[in-house]
ZAPA-412176 format. One line per 10 residues: number of its first residue (from 1); their letters; for each residue x, y, z of N, C-alpha, C. Coordinates in Angstrom, 2 decimals. Layout:
NUM = A = X/Y/Z/X/Y/Z/X/Y/Z | ... .
This chain:
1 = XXXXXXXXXX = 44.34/-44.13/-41.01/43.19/-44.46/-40.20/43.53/-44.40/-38.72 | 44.72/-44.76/-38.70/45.19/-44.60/-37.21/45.44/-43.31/-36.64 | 45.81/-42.60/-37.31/46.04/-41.25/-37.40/44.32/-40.94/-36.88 | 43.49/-40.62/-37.55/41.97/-40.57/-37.23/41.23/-41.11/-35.79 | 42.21/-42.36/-35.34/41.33/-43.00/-34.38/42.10/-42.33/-33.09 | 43.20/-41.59/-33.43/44.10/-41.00/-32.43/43.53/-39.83/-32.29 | 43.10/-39.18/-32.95/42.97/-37.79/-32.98/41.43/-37.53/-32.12 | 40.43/-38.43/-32.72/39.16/-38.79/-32.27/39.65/-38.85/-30.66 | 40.21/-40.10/-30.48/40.83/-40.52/-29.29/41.17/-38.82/-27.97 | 41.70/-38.06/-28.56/42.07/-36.64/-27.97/41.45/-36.07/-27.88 .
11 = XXXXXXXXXX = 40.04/-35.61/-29.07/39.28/-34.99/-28.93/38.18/-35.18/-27.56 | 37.92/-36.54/-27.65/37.25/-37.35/-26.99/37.55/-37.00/-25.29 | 38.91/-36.97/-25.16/39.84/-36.87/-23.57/39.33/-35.43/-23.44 | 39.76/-34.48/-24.33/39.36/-32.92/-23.98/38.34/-32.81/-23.80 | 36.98/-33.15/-24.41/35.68/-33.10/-24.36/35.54/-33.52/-22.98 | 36.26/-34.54/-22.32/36.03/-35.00/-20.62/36.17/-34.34/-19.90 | 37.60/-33.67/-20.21/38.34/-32.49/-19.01/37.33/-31.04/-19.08 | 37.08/-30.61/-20.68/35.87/-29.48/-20.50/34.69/-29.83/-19.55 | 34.25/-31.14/-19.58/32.74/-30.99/-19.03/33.47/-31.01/-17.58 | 34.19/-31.72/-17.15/34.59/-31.62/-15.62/34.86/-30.37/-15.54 .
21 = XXXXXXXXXX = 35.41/-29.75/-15.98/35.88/-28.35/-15.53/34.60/-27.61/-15.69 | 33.68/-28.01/-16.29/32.24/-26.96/-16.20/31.76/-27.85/-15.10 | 31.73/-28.85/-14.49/30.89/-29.23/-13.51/31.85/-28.47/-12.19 | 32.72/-28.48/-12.02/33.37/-28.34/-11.00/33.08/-26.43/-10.86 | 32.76/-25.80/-11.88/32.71/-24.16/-12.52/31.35/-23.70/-11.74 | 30.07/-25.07/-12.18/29.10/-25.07/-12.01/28.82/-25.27/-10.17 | 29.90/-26.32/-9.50/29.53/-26.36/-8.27/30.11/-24.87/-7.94 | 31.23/-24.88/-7.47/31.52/-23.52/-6.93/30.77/-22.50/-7.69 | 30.23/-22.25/-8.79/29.16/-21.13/-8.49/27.85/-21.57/-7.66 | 27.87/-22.67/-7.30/26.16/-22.77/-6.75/27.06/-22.98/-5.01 .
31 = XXXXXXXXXX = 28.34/-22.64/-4.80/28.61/-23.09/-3.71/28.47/-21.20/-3.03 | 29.30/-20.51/-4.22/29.30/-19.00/-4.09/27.71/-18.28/-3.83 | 26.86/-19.05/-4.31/25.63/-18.35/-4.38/24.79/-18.84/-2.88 | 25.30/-19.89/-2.21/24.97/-20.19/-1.26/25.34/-19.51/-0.28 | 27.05/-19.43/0.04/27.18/-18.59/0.92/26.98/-17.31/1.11 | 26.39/-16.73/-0.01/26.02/-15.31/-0.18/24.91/-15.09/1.00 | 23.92/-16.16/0.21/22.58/-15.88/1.03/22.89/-16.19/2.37 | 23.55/-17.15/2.95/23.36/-17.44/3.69/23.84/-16.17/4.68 | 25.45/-15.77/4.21/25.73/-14.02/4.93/24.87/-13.08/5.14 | 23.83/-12.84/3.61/23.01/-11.72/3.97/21.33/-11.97/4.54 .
41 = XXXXXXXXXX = 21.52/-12.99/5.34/20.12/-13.56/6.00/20.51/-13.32/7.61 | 21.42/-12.25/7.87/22.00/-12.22/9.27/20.82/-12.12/9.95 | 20.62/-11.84/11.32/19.70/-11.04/12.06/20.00/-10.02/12.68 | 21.43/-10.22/12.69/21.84/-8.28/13.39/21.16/-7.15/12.90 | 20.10/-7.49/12.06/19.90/-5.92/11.94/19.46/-5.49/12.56 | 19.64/-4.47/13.11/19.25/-2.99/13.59/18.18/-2.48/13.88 | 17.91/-2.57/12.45/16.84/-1.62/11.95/15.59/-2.35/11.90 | 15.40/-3.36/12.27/14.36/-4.49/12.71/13.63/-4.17/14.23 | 12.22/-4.39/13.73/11.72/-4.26/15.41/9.97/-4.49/15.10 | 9.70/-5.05/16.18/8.28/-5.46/15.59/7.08/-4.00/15.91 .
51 = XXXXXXXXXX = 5.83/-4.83/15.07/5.22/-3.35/14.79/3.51/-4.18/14.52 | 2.86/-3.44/14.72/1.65/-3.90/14.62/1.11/-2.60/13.66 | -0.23/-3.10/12.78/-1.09/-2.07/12.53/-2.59/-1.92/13.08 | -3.42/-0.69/13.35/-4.23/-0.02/14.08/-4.75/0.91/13.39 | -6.32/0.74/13.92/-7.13/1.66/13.56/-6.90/2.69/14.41 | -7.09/4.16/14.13/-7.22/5.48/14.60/-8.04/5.98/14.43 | -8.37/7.00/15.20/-9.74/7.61/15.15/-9.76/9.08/14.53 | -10.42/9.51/13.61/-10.72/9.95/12.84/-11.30/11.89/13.15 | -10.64/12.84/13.92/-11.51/13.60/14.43/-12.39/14.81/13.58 | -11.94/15.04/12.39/-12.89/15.39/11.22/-12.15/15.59/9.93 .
61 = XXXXXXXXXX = -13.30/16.01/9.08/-13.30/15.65/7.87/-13.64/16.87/7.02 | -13.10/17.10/5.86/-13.13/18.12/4.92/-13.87/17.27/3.48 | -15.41/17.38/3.55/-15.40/16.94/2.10/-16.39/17.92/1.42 | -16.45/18.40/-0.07/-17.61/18.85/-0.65/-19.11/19.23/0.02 | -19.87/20.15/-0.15/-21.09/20.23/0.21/-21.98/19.52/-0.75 | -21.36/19.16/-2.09/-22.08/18.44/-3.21/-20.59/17.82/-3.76 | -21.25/16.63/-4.23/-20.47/16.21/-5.45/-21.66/16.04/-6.71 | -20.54/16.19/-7.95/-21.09/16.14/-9.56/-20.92/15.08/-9.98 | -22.16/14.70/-11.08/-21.66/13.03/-11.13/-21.06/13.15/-11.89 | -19.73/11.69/-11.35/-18.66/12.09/-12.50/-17.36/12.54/-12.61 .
71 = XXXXXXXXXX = -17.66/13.37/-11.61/-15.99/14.20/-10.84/-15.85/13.47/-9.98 | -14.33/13.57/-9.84/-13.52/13.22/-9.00/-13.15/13.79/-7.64 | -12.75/13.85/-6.83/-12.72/14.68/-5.52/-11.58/14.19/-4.47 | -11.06/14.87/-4.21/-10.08/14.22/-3.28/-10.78/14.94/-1.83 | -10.81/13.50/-0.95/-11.59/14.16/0.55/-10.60/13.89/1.51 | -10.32/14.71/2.47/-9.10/14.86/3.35/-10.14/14.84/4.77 | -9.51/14.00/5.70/-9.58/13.69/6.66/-8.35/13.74/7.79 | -8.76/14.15/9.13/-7.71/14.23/9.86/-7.74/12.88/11.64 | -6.92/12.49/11.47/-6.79/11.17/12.79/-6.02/11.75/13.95 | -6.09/11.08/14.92/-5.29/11.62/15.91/-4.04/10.23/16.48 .
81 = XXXXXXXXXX = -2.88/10.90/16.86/-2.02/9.78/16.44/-1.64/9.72/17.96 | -2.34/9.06/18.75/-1.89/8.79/20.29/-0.72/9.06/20.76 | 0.54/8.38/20.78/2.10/8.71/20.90/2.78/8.95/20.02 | 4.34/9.03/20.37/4.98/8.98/19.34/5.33/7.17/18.43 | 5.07/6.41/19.19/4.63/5.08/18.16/4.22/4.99/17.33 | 2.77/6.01/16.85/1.92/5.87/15.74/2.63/6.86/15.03 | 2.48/5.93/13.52/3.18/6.83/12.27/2.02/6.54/11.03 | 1.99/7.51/10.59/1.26/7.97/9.67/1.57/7.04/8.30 | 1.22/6.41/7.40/1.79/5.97/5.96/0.32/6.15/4.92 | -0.35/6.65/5.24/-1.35/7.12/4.11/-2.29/5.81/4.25 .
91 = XXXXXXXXXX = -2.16/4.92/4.65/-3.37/3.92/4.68/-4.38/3.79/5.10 | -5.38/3.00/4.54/-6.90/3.13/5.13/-7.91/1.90/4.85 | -8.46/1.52/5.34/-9.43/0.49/5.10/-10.83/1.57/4.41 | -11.36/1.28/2.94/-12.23/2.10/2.36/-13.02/0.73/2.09 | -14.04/0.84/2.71/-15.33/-0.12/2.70/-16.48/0.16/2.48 | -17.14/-0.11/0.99/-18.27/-0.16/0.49/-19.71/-0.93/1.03 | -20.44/-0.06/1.50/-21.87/-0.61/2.05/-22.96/-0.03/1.94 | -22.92/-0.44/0.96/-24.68/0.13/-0.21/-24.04/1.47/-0.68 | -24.60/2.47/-0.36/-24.46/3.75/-0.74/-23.28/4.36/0.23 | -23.25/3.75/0.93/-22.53/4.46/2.38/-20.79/3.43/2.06 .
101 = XXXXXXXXXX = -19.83/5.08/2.46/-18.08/3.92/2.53/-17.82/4.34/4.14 | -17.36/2.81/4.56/-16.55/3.01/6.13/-14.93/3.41/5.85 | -14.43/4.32/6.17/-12.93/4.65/6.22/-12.51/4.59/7.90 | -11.87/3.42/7.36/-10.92/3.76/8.76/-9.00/3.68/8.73 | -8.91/4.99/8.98/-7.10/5.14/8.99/-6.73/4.33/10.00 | -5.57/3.55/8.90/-4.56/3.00/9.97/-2.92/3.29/10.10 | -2.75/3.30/11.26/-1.45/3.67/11.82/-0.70/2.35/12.01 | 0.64/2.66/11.99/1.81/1.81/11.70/2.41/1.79/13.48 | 2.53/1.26/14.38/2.41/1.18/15.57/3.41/0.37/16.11 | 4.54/0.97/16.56/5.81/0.16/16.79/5.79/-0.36/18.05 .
111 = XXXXXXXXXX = 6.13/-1.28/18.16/6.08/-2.60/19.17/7.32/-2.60/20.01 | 7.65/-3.02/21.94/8.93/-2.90/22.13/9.91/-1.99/22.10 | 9.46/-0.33/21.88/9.94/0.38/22.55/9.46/1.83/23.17 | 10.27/2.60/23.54/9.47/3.18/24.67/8.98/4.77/23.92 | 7.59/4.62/24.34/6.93/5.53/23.88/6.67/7.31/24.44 | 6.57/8.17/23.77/6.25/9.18/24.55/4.63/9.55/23.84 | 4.24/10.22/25.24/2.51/10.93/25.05/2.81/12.17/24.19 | 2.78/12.01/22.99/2.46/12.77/21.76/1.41/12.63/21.20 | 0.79/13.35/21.51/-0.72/13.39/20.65/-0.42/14.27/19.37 | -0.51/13.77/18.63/-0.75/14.07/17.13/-1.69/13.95/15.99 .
121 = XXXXXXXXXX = -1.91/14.98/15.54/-2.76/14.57/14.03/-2.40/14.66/12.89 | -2.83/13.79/11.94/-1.92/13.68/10.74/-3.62/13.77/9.91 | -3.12/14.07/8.41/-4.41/14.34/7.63/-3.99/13.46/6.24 | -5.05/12.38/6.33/-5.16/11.53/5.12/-5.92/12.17/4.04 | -5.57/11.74/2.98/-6.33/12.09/1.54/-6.78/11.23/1.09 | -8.10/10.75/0.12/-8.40/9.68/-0.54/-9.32/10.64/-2.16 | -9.04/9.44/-3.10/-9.57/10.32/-4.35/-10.84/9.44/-4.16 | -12.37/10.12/-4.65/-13.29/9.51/-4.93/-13.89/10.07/-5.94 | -14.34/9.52/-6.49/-14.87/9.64/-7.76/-16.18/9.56/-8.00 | -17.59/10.34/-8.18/-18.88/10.51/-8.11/-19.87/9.46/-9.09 .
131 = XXXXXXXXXX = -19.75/7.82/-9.05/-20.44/7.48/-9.47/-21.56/7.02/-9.24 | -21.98/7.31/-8.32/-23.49/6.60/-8.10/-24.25/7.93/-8.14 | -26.19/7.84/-8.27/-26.18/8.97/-8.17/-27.35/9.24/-6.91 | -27.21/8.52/-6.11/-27.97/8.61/-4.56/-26.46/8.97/-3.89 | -27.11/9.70/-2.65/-26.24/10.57/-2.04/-25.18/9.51/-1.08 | -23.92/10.52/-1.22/-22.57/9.55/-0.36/-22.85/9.58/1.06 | -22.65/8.47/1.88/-22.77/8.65/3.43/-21.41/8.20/3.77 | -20.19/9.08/4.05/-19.34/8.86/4.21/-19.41/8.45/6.24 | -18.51/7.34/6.81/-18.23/6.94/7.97/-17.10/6.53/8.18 | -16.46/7.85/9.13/-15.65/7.94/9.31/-15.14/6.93/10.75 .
141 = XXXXXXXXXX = -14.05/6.52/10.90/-14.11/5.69/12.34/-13.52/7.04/13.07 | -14.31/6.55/14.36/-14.20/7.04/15.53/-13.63/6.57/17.16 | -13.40/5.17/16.62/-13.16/4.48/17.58/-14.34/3.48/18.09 | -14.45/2.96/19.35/-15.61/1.94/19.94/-15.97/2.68/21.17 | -17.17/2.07/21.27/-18.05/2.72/22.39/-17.54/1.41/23.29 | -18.35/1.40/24.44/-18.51/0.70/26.07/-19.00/-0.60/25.48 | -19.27/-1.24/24.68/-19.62/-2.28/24.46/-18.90/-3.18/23.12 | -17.99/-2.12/22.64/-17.20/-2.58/21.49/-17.20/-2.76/20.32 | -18.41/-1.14/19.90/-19.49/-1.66/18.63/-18.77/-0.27/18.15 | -18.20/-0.25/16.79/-17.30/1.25/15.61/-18.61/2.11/16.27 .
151 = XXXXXXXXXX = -17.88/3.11/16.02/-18.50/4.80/16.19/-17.85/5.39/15.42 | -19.05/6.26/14.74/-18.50/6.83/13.25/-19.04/8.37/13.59 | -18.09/9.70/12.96/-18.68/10.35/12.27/-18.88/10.47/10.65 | -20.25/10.90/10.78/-20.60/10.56/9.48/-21.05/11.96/8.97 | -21.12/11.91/7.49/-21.22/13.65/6.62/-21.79/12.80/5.36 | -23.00/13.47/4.72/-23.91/12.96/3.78/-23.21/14.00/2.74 | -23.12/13.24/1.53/-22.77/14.26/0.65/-23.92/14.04/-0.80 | -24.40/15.32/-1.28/-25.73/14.64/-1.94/-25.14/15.09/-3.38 | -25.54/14.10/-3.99/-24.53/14.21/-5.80/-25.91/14.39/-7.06 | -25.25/15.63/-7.38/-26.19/16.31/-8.31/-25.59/15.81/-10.13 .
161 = XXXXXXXXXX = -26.63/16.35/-11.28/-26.33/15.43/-12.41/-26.29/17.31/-12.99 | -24.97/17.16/-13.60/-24.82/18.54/-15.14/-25.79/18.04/-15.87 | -27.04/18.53/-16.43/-27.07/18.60/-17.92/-25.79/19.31/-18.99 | -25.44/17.94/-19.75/-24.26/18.58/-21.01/-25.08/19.49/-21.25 | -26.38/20.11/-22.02/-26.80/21.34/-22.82/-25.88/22.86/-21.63 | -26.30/22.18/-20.50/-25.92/22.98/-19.66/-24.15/24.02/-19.74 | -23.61/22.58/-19.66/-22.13/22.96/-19.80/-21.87/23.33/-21.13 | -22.82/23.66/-22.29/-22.45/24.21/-23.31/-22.69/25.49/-23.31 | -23.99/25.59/-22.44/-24.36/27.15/-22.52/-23.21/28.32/-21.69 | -22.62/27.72/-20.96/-21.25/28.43/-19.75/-20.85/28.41/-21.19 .
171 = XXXXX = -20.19/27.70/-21.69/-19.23/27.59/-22.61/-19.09/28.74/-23.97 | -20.38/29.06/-23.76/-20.88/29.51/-24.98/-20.85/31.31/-24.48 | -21.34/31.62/-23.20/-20.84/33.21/-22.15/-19.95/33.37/-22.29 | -18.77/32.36/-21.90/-17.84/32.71/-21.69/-17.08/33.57/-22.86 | -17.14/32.79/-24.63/-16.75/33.11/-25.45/-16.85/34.86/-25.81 .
């Protein structure tokens, strides 16, 4: 029995020294994971610099003389990119109002350093897709007038309906 209460007795001591040695395992990893972050939260970087985003103005537009209801369409538009500050990233504010969408491209516009007069144009794409079936009034931004109110060009696009019998009868020539 003594034998038993000894052995218990050892087991008991090791079971102490394991959990300390996992607590002590456990701090220095949460001590390692600290100083990590804390190294890679430097601010030296570099490659940091502030930046604002901006509407651009829009100087025309390539879309359909019709859309089909139903199809899809990709409509390309072209902006003009003031300096070399403004950079292009495909973005746009696409705003639904009744029948009519406002698009206005925005430029990525770096802040704090020195710019050159590069006038540039860059040409956005957007997919639209023909579901309504009153005609598209696309508005494009143009910038603001003298009083600070959007100026758009705008292009009506009027969306016509296939009869299916229709697209069977092509189907049917062609053969």
């Amino acid at each position: 029995m003594m034998c038993r209460i000894q052995n218990l007795s050892l087991v008991i001591s090791l079971l102490k020294i394991k959990t300390n040695k996992m607590k002590n395992l456990k701090y220095l990893l949460i001590m390692i994971v600290a100083l990590t972050v804390s190294v890679s939260c430097n601010d030296d970087d570099n490659n940091y610099h502030d930046y604002h985003l901006e509407y651009v103005n829009v100087v025309s537009a390539d879309l359909p003389e019709v859309f089909v209801y139903g199809q899809t369409y990709r409509i390309n538009f072209t902006a003009e990119l003031p300096n070399s500050c403004y950079f292009n990233y495909n973005q746009y504010d696409y705003i639904y109002e009744g029948t009519a969408r406002l698009i206005y491209p925005i430029a990525h516009v770096d802040d704090g350093v020195a710019c050159t007069l590069n006038i540039r144009e860059t040409t956005y794409s957007i997919p639209v897709q023909a579901l309504q079936s009153e005609p598209y009034i696309f508005k494009f931004y143009q910038g603001e007038d003298a009083d600070g109110q959007d100026m758009f060009l705008i292009v009506e696009v009027p969306v016509i309906e296939v009869p299916a019998n229709k697209n069977l009868s092509k189907a049917s020539k062609n053969s």
